[in-house]
N, C-alpha and C positions, 0 to 999 in steps of 0.2 A: 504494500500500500504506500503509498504516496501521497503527497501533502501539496497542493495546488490553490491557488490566491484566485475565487472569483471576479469581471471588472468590476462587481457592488464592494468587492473588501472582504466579502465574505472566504473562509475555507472551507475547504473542500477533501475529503480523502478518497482516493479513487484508487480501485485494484490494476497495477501498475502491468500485469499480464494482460490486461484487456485493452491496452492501447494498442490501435492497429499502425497512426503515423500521426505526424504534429505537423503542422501548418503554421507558417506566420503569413497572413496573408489581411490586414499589415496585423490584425490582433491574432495570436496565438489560437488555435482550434485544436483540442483534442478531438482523436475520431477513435471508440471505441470499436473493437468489433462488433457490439451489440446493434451498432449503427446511429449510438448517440451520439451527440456532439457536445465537445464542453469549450465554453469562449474563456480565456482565463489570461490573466494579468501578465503571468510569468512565461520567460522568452524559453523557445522551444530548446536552446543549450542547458537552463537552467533546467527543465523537464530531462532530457537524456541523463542529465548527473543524477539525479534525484534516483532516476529508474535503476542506474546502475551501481547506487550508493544501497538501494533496496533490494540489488541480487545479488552484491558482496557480502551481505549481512543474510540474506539467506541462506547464501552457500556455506557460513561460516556457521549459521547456527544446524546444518544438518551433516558438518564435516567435511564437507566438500574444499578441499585446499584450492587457495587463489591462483590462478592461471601461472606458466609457468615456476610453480612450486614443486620442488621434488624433494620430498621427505626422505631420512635416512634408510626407511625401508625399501624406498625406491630405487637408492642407489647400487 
């Protein structure tokens, strides 16, 4: 999940696997695969971090080692 800035100010938390791509066109548009669409304050770089700041922190809490990580049992 992820944490996204309404244009009213308001927040918003949206399940970060359901965005299908992000638009700045010139306001930011999330497009879920659901086919919703969310208009939101925050610029589509800030969006990508966000999303990949939320699956480093998944992968970490199910043990999944960060990319290019090789454990000593791997060696």
């Amino acid at each position: 999940m992820i944490k996204v800035t309404r244009l009213n100010d308001t927040e918003l938390v949206i399940n970060a696997d359901l965005i299908e791509f992000v638009e700045a066109i010139p306001d930011t548009i999330i497009s879920l695969i659901t086919g919703k669409k969310i208009m939101v304050r925050n610029t589509p770089d800030e969006i990508i971090e966000r999303v990949a700041a939320f699956k480093r922190m998944s992968a970490r809490r199910a043990g999944i080692p960060a990319a290019g990580h090789i454990s000593e049992s791997d060696s």
